[in-house]
N, C-alpha and C positions, 0 to 999 in steps of 0.2 A: 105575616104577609110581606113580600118584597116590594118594596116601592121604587120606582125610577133609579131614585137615588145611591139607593143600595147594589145600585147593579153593578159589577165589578166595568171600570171606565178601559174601554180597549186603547186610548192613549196611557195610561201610565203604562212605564217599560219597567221590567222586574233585570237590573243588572245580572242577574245569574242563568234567568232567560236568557237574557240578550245575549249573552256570549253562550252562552250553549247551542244558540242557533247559528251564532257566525262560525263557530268550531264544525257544526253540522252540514254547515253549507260547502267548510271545502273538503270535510269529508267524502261529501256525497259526487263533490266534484271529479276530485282524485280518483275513486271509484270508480268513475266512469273514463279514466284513465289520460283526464285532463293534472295540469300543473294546475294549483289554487292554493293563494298567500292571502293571507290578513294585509293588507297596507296603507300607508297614510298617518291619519292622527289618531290611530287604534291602536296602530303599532309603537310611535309615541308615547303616549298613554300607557300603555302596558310595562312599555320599558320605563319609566317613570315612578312604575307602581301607583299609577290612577287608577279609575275606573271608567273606561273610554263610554263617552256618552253614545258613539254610534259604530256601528261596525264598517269598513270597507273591503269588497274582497276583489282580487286581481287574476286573472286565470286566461290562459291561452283559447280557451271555449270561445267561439263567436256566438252574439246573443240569441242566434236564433237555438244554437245546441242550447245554452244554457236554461233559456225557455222550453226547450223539450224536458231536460236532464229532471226541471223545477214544473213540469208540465199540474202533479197535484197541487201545487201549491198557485196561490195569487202571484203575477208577476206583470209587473207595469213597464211597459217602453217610454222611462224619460227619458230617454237617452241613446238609442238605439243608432242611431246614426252616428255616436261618438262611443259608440260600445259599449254600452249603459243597461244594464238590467237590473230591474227592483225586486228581490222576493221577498213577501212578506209573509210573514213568522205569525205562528199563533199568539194566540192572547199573550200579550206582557212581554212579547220576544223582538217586536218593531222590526223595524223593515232592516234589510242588509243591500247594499249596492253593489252589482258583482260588475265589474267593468272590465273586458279583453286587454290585455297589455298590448299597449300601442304608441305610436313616434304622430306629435303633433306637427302641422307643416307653419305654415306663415299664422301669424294674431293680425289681421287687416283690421280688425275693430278694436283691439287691445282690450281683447278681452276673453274670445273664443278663437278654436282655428279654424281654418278657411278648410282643413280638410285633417283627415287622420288615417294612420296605416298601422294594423295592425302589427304587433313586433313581437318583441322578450322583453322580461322581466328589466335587463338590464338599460335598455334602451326605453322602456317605458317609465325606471326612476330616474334618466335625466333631464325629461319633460316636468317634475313637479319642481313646486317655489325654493321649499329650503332644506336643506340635509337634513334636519329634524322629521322632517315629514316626506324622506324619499324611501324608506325602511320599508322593506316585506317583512313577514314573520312567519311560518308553517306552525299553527297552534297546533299537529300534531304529535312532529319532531322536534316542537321545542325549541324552533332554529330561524335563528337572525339571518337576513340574506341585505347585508347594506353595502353596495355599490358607490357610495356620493358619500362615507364617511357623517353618516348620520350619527352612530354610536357614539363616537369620538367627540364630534360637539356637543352633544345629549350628556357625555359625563363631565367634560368642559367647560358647558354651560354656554355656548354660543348660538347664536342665530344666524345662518350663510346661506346667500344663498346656493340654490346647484350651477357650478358652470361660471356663465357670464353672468356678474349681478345685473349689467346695463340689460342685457336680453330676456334675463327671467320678469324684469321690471315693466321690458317693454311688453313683453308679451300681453299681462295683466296688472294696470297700472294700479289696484288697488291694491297688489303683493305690499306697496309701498306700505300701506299701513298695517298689514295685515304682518308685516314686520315690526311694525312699532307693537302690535299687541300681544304678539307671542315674546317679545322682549321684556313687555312690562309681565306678563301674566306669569311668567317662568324665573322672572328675576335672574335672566342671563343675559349675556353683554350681545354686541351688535359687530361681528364682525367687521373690520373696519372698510375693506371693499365694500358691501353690502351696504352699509352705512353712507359710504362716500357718493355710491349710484342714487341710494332715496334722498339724498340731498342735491344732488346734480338733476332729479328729474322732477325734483318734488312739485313743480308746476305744470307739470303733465298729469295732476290727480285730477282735473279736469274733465277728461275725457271720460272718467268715472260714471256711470250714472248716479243721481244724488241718493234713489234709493239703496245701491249696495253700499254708499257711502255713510248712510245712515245707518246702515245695521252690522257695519263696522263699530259704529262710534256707539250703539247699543253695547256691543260686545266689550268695548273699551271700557266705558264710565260704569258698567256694572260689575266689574272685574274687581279685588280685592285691593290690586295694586294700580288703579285708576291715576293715581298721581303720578306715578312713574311714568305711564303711559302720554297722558299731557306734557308733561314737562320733555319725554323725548322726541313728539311729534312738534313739539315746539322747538326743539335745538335742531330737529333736521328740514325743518321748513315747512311741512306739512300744516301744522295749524292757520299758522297765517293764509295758507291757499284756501279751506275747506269754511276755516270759519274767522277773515280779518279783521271784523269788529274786537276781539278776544286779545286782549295782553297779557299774557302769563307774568306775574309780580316774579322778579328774582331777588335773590336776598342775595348775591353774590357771583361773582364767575368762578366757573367749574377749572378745577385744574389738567395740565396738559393728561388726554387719556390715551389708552392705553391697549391693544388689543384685545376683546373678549373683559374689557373690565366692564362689570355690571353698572344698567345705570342708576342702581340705588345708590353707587356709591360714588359714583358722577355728582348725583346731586348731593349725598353727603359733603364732597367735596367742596360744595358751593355755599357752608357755612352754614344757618337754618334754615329748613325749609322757610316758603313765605307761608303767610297765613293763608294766602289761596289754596293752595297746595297741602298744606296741613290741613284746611278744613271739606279739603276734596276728597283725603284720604282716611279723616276722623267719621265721614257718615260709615252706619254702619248697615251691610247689604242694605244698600239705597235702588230705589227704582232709575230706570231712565231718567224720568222727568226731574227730577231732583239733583242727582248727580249734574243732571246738562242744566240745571238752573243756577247750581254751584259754579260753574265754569263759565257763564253768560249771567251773570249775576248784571254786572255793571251796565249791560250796552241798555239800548231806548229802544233798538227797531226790533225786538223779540219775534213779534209775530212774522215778521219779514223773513227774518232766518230760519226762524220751523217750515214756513212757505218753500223756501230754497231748498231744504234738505228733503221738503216732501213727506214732514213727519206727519201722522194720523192727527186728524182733529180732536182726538181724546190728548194724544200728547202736548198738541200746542196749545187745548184749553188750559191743563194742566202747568205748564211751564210757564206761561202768561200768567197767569195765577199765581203763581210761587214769587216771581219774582214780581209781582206788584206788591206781596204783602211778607216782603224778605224781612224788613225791619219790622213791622208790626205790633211783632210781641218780644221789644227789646226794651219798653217799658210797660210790662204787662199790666203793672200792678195799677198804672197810672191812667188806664183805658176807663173810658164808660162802661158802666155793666153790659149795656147792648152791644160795643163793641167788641166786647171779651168774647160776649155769646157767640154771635156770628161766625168771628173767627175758630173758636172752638169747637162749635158746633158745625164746621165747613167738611164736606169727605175729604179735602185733601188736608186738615189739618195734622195728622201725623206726619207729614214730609214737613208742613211747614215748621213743627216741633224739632224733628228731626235739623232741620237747615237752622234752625236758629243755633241749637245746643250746639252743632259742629260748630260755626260761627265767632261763637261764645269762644269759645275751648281755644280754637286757632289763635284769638286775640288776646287769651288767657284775662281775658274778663270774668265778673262774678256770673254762675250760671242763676243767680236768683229768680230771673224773671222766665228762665224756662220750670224750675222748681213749684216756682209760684202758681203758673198755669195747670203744671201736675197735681197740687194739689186743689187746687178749683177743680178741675175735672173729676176727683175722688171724693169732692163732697159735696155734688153738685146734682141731683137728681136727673135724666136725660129729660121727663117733661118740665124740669125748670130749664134746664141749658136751653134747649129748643123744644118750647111748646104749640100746639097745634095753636094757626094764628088765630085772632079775636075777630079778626075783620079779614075777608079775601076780594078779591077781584068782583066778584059776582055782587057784592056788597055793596058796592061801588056803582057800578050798571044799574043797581036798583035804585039807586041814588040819584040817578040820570047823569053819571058822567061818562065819559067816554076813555076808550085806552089812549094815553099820551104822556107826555111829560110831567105832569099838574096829577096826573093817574097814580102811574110809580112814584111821584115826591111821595105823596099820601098815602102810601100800601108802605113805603119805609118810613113814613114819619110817624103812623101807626105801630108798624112792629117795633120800633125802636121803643116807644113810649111802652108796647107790651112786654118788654126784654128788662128797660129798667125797673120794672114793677111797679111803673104809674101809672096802669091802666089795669086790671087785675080780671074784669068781667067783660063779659059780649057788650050787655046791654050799654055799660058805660062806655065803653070804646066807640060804640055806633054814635052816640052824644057827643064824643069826642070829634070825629070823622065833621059831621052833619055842620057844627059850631067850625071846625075850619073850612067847609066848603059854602058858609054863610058869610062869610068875613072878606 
């Protein structure tokens, strides 16, 4: 019998789907005797030898044809007013965004345009951000179609942007980081125009809303090369704008650079990394909350800056948490039983694992006290770590106390007493409880 669970999930995307329907889709374009290219960060990706997480496709069709052309299929107008059509692919194939080639006019918001005209191909690659990602591709004919010299930094290893850097910047000022993260994530260098403009504007990231700001910075700290990424948003000004509290530690100045030199080796340059930075880059695939607790380790006002950035209250529980209990388990061995429990027994205890060990490693400290926790956890039964408690809240009420301060002392000075193993049964705990609320 099938149960729920077993049902195949119409979110997961099958890579081999997914491009057989963006191949499909400018088949069927062409066909109907429209132009239609693969373009963007697919065409990147591809040329790369990745595997492009989504497809984008470009074609002279205004969306209302493109909406007949895809008539059996689902197709959603986000975008329709900026020549935006969505078809979406059967099971495993996700959605493909087929957008008209078109010339954008003024960014009055710096961020969107105030208006759009439909064009060509060519004049629709020198509206995008950086040469890397102004490339068409025809996955029919096999054929590159790059206008802005995308190729050429793609085997270079540069990041430029199209045109005027100050205008592509101002158009949408979060290109600015959106530079830094294709820089660190690609381990190629930053063209030095390009570079010169996100340093000259870098206090224009303002205008940004916090949330696209945020899932930038998602994008960043979960990236492989996370450290490269801080460390260069921090040499072109960017960090100190988005998040001042944060001092990036340097172990040394970088020497005179160079065009298109990578900034791995910027910071090789600069002697060893610091241990920030080494322990930013030693998590291994770390979540959000972790990674941004590595980097905000130091400050006091934590909850303040998740507020400013507008992260979810699951990440700000989470990253308050982490960095309340960073040190915690740096003398593990040296805790109370019940504080060992606690913490090991916490959901976020794996990040907190994880932050310690990098921690360790960057300071080239002994890792014992993360070892030590490993093997407590391995010979630790889950009802002895965290057992169902002896005494609860309701225990209490019957007791005639009320919820308060004097409430919670007593529901943790109980569990703690049942964690160190001084308290072993109901009936004696309740003895226990009754003798401190006589006293």
């Amino acid at each position: 019998m099938t149960t729920p669970s077993d049902k195949p999930d119409r979110r997961v995307l099958d890579p081999v789907l997914q491009r057989e329907f963006a191949v499909e889709i400018v088949r069927r374009l062409k066909h109907s005797g429209f132009t239609a290219l693969w373009a963007g960060g697919c065409v990147r990706d591809h040329l790369l030898d990745k595997t492009p997480k989504d497809y984008d496709v470009a074609t002279d069709a205004t969306p209302k044809q493109v909406r007949k052309i895809f008539s059996k299929l689902k197709t959603l107008d986000v975008g329709a007013s900026f020549g935006v059509i969505v078809v979406v692919g059967p099971r495993g194939a996700g959605e493909v965004e087929v957008a008209t080639f078109r010339s954008d006019g003024s960014y009055s918001d710096g961020r969107r345009p105030d208006s759009v005209t439909f064009s060509t191909p060519e004049e629709d690659a020198q509206r995008r951000d950086f040469t890397i990602n102004g490339m068409f591709f025809d996955p029919l004919e096999h054929k590159v179609l790059d206008f802005v010299g995308g190729e050429r930094d793609l085997s270079q290893g540069y990041i430029r942007a199209i045109g005027d850097p100050h205008d592509r910047m101002r158009e949408d000022k979060l290109r600015m980081l959106r530079a830094v993260r294709f820089t660190a994530h690609l381990e190629f260098g930053l063209a030095r125009a390009t570079k010169a403009a996100v340093t000259e504007m870098a206090s224009e990231i303002h205008v940004v809303s916090a949330e696209r700001i945020a899932a930038e910075l998602r994008r960043m700290l979960t990236d492989q090369h996370r450290h490269i990424a801080v460390a260069l948003a921090d040499e072109v000004g960017l960090l100190r704008e988005i998040l001042p509290e944060v001092e990036v530690q340097r172990s040394g100045e970088a020497g005179p650079e160079t065009e298109g030199q990578k900034p791995k080796a910027v910071i090789a340059t600069s002697s060893i990394l610091s241990p920030q930075l080494t322990a930013l880059r030693l998590l291994q695939e770390p979540s959000f909350e972790l990674a941004f607790t590595m980097l905000i380790r130091k400050v006091t006002n934590v909850e303040a800056i998740c507020r400013r950035l507008k992260l979810s209250n699951d990440e700000l529980e989470k990253t308050a948490w982490l960095v309340r209990q960073q040190d915690a388990l740096r003398e593990a061995d040296k805790l109370s039983l019940s504080r060992l429990k606690r913490l090991l027994s916490h959901p976020f205890r794996d990040d907190l694992l994880a932050l310690t060990r990098a921690t360790l490693l960057a300071e080239q400290a002994d890792l014992q006290p993360v070892l030590f926790c490993e093997k407590f956890l391995e010979t630790t039964p889950p009802d002895v770590l965290n057992p169902p408690p002896l005494v609860t809240g309701n225990d209490l009420i019957e007791l005639g106390l009320q919820p308060g301060p004097r409430f919670k002392q007593l529901l943790d000075e109980v569990r703690d007493a049942q964690l160190n193993l001084e308290l072993t049964d109901r009936a004696a705990a309740l003895e226990w409880v009754k003798a401190q609320i006589a006293e």
